[in-house]
Residue frames relative to the residue before (quaternion, step in Angstrom):
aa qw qx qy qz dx dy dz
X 1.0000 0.0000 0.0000 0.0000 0.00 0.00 0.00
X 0.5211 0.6152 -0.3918 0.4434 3.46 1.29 -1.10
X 0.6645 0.6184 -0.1806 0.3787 3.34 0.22 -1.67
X 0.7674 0.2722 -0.3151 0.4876 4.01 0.82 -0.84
X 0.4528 0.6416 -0.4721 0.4006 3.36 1.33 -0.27
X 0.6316 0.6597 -0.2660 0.3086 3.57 0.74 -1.44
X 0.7467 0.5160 -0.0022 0.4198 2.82 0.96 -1.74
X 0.6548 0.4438 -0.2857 0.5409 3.60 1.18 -0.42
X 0.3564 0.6452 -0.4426 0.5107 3.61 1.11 -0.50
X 0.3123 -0.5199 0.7671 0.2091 3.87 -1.68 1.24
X 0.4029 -0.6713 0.5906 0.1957 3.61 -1.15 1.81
X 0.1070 -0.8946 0.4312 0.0485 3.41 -1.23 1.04
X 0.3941 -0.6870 0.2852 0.5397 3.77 0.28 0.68
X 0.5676 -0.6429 0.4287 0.2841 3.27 -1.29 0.57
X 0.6644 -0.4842 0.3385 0.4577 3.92 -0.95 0.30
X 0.7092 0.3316 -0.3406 0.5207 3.65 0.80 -0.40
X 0.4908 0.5300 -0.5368 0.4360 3.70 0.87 0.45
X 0.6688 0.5048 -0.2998 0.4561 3.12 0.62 -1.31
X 0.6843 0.4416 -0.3476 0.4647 3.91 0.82 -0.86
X 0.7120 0.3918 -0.3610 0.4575 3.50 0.51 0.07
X 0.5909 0.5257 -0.4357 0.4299 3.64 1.08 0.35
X 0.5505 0.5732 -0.2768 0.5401 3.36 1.64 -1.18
X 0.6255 0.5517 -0.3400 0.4345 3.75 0.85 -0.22
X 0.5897 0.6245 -0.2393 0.4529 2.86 0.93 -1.70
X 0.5964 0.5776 -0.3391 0.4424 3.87 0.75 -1.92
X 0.9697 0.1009 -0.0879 0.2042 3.04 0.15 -1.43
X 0.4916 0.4710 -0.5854 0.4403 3.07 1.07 1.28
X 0.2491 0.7208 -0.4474 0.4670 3.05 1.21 0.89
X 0.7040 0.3900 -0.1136 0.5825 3.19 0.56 -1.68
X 0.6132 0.4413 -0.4580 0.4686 3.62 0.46 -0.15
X 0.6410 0.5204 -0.3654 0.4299 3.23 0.21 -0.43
X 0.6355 0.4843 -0.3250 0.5059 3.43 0.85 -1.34
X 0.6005 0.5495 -0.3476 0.4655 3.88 0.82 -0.90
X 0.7168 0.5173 -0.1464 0.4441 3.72 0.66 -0.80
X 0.6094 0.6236 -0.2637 0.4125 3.59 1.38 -0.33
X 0.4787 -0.6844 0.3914 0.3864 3.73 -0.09 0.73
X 0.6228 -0.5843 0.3202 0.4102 4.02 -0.95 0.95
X 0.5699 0.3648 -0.4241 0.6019 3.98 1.11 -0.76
X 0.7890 0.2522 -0.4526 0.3301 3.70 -0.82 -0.30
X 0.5801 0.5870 -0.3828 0.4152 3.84 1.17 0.06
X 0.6552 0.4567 -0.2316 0.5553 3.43 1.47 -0.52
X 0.6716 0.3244 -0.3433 0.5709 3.65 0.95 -0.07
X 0.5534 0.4236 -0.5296 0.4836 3.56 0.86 1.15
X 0.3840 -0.7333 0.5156 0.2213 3.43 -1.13 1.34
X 0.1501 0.8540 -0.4973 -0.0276 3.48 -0.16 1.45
X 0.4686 -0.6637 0.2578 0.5229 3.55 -0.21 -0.33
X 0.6386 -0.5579 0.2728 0.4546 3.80 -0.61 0.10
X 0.3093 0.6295 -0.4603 0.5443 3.40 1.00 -0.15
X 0.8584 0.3219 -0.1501 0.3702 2.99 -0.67 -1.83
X 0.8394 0.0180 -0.3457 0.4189 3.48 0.54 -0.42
X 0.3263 0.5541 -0.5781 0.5023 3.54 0.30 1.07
X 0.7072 0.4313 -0.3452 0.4412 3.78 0.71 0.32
X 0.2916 0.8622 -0.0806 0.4064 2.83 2.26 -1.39
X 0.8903 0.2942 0.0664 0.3411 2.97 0.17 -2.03
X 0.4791 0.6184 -0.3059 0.5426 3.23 2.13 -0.90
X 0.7321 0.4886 -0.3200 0.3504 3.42 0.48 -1.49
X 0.2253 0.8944 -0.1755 0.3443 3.33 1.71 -0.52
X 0.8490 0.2531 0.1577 0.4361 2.66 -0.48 -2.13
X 0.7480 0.4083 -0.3146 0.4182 3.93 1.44 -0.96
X 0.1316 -0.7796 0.5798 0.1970 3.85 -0.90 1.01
X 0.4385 0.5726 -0.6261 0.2962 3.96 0.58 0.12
X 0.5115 -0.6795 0.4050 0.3355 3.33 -0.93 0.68
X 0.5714 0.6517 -0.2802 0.4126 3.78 1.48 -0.73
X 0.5126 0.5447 -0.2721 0.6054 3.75 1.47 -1.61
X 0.4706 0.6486 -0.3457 0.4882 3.65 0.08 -1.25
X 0.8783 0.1050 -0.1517 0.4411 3.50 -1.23 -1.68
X 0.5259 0.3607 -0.6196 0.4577 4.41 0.48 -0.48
X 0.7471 0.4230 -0.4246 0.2874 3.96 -0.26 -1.15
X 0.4280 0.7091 -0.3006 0.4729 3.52 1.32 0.21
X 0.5506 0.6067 -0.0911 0.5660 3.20 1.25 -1.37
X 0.8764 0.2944 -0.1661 0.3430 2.82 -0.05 -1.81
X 0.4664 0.7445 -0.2855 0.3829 3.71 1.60 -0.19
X 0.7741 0.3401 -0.1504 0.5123 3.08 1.94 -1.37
X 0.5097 0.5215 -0.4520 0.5137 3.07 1.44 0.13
X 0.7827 0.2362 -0.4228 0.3910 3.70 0.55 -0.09
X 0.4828 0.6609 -0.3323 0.4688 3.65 0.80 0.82
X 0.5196 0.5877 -0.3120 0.5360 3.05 1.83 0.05
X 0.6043 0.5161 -0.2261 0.5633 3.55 1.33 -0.64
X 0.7844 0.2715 -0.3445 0.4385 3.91 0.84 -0.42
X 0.4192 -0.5953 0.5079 0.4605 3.30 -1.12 -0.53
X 0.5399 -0.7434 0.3850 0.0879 3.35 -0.60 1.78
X 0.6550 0.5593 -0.3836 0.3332 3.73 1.39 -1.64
X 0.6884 0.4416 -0.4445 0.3654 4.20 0.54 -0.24
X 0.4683 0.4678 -0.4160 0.6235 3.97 1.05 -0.43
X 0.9069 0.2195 -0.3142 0.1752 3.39 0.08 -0.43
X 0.4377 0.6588 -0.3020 0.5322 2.96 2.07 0.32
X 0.6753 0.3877 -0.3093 0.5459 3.75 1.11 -0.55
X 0.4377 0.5429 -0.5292 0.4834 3.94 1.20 -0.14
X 0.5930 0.6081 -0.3530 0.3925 3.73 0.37 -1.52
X 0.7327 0.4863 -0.2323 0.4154 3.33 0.50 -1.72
X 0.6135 0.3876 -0.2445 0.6431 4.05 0.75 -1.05
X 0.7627 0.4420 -0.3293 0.3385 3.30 -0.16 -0.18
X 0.2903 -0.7871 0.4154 0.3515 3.76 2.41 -0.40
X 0.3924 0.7753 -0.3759 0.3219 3.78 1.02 1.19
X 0.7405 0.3745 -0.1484 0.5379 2.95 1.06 -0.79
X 0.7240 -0.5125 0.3073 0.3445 3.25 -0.99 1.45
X 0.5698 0.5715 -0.3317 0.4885 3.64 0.60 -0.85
X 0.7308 0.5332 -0.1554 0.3970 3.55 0.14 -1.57
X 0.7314 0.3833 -0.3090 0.4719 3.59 1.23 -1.06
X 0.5120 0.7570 -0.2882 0.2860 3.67 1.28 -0.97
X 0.6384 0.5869 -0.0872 0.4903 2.39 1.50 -1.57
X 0.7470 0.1961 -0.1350 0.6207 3.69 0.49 -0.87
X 0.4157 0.4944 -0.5354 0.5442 3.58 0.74 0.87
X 0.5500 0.5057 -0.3559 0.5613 3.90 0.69 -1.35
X 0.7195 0.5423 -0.2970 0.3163 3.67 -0.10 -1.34
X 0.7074 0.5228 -0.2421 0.4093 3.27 0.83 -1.39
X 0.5586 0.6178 -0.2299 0.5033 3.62 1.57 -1.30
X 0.6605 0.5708 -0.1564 0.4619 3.44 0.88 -1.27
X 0.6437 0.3507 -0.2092 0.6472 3.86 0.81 -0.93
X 0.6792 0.3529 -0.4382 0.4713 4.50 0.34 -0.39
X 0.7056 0.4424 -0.2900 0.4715 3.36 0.99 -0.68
X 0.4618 0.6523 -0.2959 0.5231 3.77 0.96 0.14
X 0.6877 0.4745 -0.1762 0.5205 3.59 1.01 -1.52
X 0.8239 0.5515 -0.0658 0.1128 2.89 0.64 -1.49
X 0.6185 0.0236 0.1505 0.7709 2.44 2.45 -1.41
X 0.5711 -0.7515 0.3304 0.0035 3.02 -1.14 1.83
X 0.5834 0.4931 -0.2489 0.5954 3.12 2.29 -0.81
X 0.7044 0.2629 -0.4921 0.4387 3.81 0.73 0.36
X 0.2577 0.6359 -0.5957 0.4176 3.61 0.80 0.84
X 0.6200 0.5019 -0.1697 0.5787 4.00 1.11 -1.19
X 0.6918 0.5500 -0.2465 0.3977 3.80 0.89 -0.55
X 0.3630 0.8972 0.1513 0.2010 2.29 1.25 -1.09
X 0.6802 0.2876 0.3298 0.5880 2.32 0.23 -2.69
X 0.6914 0.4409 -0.3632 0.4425 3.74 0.62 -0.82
X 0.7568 0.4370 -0.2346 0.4257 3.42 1.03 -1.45
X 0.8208 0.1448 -0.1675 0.5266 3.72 1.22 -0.31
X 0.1894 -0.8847 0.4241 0.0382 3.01 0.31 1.15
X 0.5271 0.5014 -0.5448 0.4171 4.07 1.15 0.10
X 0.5431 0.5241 -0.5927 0.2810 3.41 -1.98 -0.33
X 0.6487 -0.2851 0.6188 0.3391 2.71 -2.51 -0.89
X 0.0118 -0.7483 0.5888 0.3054 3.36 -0.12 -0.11
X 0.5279 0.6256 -0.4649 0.3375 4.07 1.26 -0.57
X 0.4408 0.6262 -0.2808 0.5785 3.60 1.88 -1.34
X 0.7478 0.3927 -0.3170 0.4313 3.80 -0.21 -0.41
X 0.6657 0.5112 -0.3707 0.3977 3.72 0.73 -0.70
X 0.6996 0.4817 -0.2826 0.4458 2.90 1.10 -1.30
X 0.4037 0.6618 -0.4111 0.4797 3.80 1.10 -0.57
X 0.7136 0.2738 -0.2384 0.5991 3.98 0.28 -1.47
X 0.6605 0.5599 -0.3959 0.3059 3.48 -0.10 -0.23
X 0.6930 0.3954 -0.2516 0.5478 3.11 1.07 -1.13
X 0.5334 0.6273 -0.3723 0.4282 3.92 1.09 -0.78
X 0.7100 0.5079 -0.2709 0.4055 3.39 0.72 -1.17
X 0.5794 0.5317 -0.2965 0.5419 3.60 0.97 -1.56
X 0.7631 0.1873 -0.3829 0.4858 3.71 -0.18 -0.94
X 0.4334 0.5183 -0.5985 0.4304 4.12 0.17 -0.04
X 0.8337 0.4164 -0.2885 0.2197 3.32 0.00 -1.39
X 0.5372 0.4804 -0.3551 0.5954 3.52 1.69 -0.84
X 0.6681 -0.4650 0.5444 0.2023 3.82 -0.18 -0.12
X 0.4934 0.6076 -0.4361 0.4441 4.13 1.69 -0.32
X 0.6571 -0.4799 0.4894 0.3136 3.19 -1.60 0.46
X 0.6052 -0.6821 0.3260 0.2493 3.51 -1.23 1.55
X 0.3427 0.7397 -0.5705 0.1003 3.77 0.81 0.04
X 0.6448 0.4533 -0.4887 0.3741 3.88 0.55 0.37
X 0.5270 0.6311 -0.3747 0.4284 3.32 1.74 -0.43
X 0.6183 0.5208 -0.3691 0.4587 3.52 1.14 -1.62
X 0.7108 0.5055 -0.3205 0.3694 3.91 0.44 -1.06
X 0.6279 0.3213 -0.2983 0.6430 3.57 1.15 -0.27
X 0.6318 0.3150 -0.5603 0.4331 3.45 0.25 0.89
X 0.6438 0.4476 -0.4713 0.4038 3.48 0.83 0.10
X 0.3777 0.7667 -0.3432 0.3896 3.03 1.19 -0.60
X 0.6797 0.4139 -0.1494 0.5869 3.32 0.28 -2.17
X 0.7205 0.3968 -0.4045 0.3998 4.32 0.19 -0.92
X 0.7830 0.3505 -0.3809 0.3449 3.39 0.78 -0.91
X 0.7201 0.5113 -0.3169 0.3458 4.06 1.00 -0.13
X 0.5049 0.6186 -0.3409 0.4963 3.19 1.67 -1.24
X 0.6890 -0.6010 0.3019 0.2699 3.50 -1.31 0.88
């Protein structure tokens, strides 16, 4: 009899489930607290959330701090957390997507050095920028390759290529 009683009961997560999501939230929110103000504002949060965001922000007592912590996962319990935490993944160069992407890039900038006729590829398939600003990028990549100097024209033509390339 015990047993059908058990069994008819709606199964509920236990208190230490529930305490490991409320964690989970709010090292979420920490993170979100830790993110620089431009890459916080190109996340689509609600106002709540980042009106709490910003408090936690602004408090340095270490006590204020851990309730506004709290209070970050208690409002995060009302949204649905998996896109804030899918676009953290993404800024952060976690998510599969994010590496592909700067995998493509990397492929894009050896193949750039290497050969002069995807400089022309390039150009057809992305068609913003400088493109005079880009030669001089491979040029300079190549010259310091060739002396043996550290790649810092390469690194600048990969931003280059991240910030124009689609």
């Amino acid at each position: 009899m015990e047993d059908e009683y058990a069994e008819s009961l709606p199964s509920r997560p236990s208190k230490s489930q529930k305490k490991r999501e409320m964690h989970a939230l709010q090292e979420l929110g920490e993170e979100l607290v830790k993110l620089s103000q431009d890459r916080l504002d190109k996340l689509d949060l609600p106002d709540a959330l980042y009106d709490a965001v910003m408090d936690a922000r602004r408090f340095t007592k270490h006590e204020a701090r851990r309730r506004q912590m709290q209070f970050i996962g208690k409002v995060m319990r009302d949204i649905d957390t998996e896109p804030i935490a899918e676009q953290l993944a993404v800024i952060k160069g976690e998510s599969a997507t994010a590496k592909a992407e700067f995998h493509a890039l990397e492929r894009w900038r050896d193949r750039l050095l290497a050969d002069d006729a995807a400089l022309t590829e390039w150009l057809a398939q992305y068609s913003s920028g400088d493109s005079q600003q880009l030669r001089n990028l491979i040029r300079n990549a190549r010259k310091e390759a060739a002396a043996g100097k550290p790649p810092k024209s390469s690194r600048e033509l990969f931003r280059w290529l991240r910030d124009h390339g689609e």
